[in-house]
N, C-alpha and C positions, 0 to 999 in steps of 0.2 A: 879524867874529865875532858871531856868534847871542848874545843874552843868556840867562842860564837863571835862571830865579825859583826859586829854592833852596828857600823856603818850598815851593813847588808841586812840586818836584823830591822835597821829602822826604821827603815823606806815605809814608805804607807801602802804599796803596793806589795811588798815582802809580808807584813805585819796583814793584811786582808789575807792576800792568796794563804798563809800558813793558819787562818781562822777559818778560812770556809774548805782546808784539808783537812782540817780537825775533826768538823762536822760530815766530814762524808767520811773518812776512817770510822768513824764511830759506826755510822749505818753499816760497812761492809763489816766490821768485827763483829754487831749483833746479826749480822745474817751468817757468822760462823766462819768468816776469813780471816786467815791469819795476815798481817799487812809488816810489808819490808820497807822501810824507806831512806833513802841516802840521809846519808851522815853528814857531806860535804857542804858547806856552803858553797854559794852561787847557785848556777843552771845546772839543769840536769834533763837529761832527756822524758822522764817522766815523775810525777809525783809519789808514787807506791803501787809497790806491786799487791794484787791479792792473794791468795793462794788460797783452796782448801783441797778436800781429796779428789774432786770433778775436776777443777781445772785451775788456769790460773791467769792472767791479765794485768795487763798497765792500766795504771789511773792517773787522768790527768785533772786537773781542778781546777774550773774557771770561777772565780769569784765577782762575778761580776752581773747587771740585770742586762733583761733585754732590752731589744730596741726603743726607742719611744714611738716611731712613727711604724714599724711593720713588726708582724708577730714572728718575729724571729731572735736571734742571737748570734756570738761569733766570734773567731780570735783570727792571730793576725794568720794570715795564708802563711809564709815563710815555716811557721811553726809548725802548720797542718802536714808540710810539705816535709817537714823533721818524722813527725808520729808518724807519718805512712811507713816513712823508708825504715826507721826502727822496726814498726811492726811487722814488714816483709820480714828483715832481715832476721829476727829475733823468733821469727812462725808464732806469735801472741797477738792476741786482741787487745783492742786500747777503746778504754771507759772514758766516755769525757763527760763530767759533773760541770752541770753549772749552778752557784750559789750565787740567788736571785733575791736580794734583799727588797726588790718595786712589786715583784711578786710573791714573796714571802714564802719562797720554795726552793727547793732542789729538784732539780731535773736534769738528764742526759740521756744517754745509750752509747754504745758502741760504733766506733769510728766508724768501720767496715755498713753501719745500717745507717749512722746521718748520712754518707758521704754520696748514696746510692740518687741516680738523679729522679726526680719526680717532679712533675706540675702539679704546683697548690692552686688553686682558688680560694681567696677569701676574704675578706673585710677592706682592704687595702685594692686588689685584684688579683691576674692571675700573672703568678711568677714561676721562673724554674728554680729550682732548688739543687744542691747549693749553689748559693749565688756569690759571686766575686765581684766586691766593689772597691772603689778605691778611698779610703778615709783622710782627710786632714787631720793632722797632729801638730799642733807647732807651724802650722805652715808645710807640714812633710806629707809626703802624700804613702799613705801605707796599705797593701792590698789586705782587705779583710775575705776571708770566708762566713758564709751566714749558714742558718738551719735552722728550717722554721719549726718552733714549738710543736706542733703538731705529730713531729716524729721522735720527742722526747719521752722518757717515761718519768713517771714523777716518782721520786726518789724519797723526798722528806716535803715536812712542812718545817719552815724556820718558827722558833718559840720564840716570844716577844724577850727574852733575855738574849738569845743572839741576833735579834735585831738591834737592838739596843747597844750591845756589843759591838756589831757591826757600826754603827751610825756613830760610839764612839774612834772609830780609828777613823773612819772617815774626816772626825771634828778636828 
């Protein structure tokens, strides 16, 4: 039996992020990938790996919605700056999933195509993409990377049961 560190298991951010990898395991096992994933608790440089006979990729899984004020999304720069060097170093691709409970979806693509620079125009106005801002947390000022929806592919729709799900670990 696997030991599970309960402190790390509890966290509400641990208990999200492992509910909205579930849900994206799931999509890549019915599109016929076979899916690896650490044993270990804490960090790990990616969420699971894919595999089938074409190819094979890192998945990383952001559980989290988009912006409220620009149509975009994003995790902390520090991290993005982890998946690049892995991915050189490893010669694989890396999937970033975002599970969007404001939006009631999953969406992402591959590092290598958000990461590519392009000007949006849109609702908001026109930005370069991706964009690096800096966020307050705490009073801590943390570099975010953005990427605007528009170069996402839609992945799933969330079912009103893992909504519900979600908005419980949130509670």
């Amino acid at each position: 039996m696997i030991p599970i560190n309960s402190a790390w298991h509890n966290k509400i951010e641990v208990k999200k992020g492992d509910y909205g990898e579930n849900i994206v395991q799931r999509h890549f096992e019915k599109q016929g990938y076979l899916i690896y994933k650490s044993i270990s608790d804490g960090a790990h440089p990616f969420d699971f790996l894919c595999v089938n006979n074409k190819e094979t990729f890192f998945v990383e899984v952001k559980t989290k919605a988009k912006r409220n004020k620009y149509p975009d999304t994003g995790f902390n720069l520090r991290h993005y700056k982890i998946y690049k060097e892995y991915c050189e170093r490893e010669s694989k691709r890396m999937y970033i999933c975002f599970v969007d409970s404001v939006l009631n979806k999953v969406y992402g693509n591959f590092l290598d195509i958000l990461d590519k620079e392009r000007i949006i125009t849109d609702e908001v106005g026109r930005r370069l993409y991706p964009s690096i801002e800096t966020a307050r947390y705490n009073s801590v000022g943390t570099e975010i990377i953005y990427f605007h929806l528009s170069v996402m592919e839609h992945v799933a729709d969330l079912t009103k049961e893992q909504l519900n799900d979600l908005q419980k670990i949130y509670s």
